[in-house]
C-alpha positions as CSV (number, residue, x, y, z in Angstrom):
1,X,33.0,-1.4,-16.8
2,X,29.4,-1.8,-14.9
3,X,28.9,-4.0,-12.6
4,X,26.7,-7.0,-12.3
5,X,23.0,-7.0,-11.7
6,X,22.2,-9.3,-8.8
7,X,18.5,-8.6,-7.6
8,X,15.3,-7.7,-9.4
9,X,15.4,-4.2,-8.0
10,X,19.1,-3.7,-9.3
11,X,17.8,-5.2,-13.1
12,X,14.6,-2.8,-13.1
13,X,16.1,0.3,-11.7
14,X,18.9,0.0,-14.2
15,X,16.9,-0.9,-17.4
16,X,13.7,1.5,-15.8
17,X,12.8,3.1,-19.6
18,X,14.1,0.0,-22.1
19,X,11.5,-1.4,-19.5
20,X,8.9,1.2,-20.1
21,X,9.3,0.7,-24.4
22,X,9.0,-2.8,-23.7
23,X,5.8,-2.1,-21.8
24,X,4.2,0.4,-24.5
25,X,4.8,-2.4,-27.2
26,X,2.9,-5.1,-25.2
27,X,0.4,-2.6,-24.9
28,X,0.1,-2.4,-28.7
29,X,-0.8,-5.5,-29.2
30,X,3.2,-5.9,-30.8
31,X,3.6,-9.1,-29.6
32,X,6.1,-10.4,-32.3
33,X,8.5,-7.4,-30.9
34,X,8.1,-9.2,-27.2
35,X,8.4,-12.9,-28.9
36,X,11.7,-12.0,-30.7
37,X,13.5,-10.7,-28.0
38,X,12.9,-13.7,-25.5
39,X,13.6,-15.8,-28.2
40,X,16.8,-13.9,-29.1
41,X,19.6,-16.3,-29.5
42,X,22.3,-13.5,-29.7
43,X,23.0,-10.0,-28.7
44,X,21.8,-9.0,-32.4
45,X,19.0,-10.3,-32.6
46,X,17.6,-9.1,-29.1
47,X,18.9,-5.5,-29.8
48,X,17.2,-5.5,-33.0
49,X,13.7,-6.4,-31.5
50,X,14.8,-3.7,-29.0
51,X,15.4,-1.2,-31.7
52,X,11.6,-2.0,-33.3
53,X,10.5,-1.3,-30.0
54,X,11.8,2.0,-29.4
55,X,11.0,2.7,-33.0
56,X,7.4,2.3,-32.3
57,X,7.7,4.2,-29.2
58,X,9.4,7.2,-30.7
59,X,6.9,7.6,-33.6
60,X,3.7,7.2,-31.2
61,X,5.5,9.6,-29.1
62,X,5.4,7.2,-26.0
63,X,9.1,8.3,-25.3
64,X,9.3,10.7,-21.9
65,X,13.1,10.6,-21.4
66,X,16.0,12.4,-23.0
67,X,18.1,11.2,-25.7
68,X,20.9,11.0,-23.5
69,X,19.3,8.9,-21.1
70,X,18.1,6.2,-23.3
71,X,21.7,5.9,-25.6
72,X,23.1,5.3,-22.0
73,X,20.6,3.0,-21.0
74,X,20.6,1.0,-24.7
75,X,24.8,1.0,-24.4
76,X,24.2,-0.6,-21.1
77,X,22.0,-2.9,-22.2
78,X,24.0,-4.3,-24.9
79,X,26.8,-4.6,-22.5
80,X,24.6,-6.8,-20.1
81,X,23.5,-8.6,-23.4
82,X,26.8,-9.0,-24.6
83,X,27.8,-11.3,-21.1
84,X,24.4,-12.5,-20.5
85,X,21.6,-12.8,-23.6
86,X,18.7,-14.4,-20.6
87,X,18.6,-11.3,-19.8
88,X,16.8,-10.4,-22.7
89,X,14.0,-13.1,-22.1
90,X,13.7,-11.3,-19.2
91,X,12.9,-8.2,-20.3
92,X,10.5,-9.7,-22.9
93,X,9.1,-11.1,-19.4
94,X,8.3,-8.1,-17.5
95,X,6.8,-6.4,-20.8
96,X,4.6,-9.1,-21.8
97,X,2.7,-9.2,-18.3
98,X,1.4,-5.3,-19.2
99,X,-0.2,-6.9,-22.4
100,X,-4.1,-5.8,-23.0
101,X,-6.1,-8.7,-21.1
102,X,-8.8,-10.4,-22.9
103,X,-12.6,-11.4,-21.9
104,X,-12.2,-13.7,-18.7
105,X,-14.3,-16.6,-18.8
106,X,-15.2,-18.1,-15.4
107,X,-15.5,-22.2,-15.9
108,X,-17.9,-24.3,-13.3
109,X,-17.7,-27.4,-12.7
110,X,-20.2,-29.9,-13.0
């Protein structure tokens, strides 16, 4: 059984390239991937936003880790999912601030 995640580092270090998809999917522009999971009321649901993600990943070739790695990061994930679905929001979290910025518009005030 793992054990809990307790500090930011800990959550990060231990869901590193989930992350990393997550990332490459905000930079996209796929925000309804991002939406779902931190709207995901159920371990189903997030891991299926999850599996779009990693989907788009594999097929643009964003992947850089090894098969291996990533089933034992997903079976993790689903795990942590399975006692805890916040944690899902919070992935969608981190991902969503690498999202492409927009024109910044500087307001004065009268």
């Amino acid at each position: 059984m793992s054990k809990p995640i307790h500090k930011k580092e800990d959550f990060q270090e231990k869901f590193k390239n989930i992350i990393e998809v997550l990332k490459y999917a905000a930079k996209e522009k796929r925000y309804a991937i991002l939406d779902r999971l931190a709207r995901s009321i159920s371990e189903d649901m997030a891991l299926q936003a999850v599996y779009e993600a990693l989907r788009l990943a594999l097929v643009k070739g964003a992947v850089k880790v090894s098969e291996d790695e990533l089933a034992k990061e997903v079976a993790e994930l689903q795990h942590a999912l399975e006692r805890n679905i916040a944690i899902a929001r919070r992935l969608a979290t981190i991902a969503i601030a690498y999202a492409p910025r927009g024109e910044t518009v500087t307001v004065q005030s009268s």
